[in-house]
C-alpha positions as CSV (number, residue, x, y, z in Angstrom):
1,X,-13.9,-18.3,-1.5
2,X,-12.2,-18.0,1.9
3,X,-10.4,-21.3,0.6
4,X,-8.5,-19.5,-2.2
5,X,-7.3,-16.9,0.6
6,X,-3.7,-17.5,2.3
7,X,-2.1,-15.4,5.7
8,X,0.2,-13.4,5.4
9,X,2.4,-12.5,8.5
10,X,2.8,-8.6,7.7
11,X,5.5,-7.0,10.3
12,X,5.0,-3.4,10.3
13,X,6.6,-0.7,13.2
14,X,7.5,-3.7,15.4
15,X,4.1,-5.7,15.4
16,X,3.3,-8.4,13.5
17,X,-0.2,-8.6,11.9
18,X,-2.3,-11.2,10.4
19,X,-3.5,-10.3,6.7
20,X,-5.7,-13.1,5.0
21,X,-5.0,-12.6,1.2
22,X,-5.9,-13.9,-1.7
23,X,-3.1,-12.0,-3.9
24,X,-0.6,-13.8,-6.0
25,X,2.9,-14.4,-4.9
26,X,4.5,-12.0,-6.6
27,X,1.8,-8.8,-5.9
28,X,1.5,-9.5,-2.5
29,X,5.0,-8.9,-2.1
30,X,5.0,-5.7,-4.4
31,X,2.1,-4.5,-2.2
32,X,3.8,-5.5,0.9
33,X,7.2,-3.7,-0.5
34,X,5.4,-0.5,-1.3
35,X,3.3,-0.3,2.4
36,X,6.5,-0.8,4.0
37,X,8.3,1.6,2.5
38,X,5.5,4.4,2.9
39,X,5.7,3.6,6.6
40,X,9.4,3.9,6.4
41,X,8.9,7.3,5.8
42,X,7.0,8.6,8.9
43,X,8.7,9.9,12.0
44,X,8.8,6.8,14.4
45,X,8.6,9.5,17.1
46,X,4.7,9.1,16.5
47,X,2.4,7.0,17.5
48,X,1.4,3.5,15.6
49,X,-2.0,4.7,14.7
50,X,-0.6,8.1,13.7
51,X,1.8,6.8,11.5
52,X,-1.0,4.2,9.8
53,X,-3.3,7.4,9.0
54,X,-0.1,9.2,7.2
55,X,0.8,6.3,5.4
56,X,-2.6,5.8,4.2
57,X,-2.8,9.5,3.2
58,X,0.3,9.1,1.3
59,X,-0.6,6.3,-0.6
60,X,-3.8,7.5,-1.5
61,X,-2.2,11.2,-2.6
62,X,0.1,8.6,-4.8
63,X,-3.1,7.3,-6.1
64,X,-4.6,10.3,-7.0
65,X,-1.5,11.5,-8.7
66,X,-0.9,8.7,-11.2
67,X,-4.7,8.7,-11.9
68,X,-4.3,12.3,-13.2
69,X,-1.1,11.1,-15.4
70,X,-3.1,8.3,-16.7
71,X,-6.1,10.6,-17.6
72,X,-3.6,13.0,-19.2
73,X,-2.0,10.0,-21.3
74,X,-5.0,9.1,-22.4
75,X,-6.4,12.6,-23.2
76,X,-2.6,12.8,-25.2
77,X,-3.5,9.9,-27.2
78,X,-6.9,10.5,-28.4
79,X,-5.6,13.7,-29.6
């Protein structure tokens, strides 16, 4: 399986990282559009690590809050 996987150099806050990926084209820059803009967002006045954890918590507060739209479309269309 690790043959289907590509790297990706991801540059995030000034670093570069290493990702090995087996996503599409096309997602892995949507995923890689979307990380960098939630990082975009915190205060470069913190710290690398502090600025991971509130991106993280911000993408996963985005996560939460289109699974409770989905599970209210879907409670809309069963009636």
């Amino acid at each position: 399986m690790d043959e289907d996987k590509r790297t990706l150099e991801l540059n995030l806050g000034g670093r570069h990282y290493n990702i090995k990926t087996s996503l599409d084209d096309e997602t892995t820059k949507r995923v890689v559009e979307i990380l960098q803009e939630a990082f975009s967002q915190t205060s470069n006045r913190l710290g690398q690590e502090e600025r991971f954890l509130l991106t993280s918590l911000h993408l996963a507060y985005n996560m939460v809050f289109l699974e409770r739209r989905l599970q209210d479309a879907l409670k809309d269309t069963e009636g």
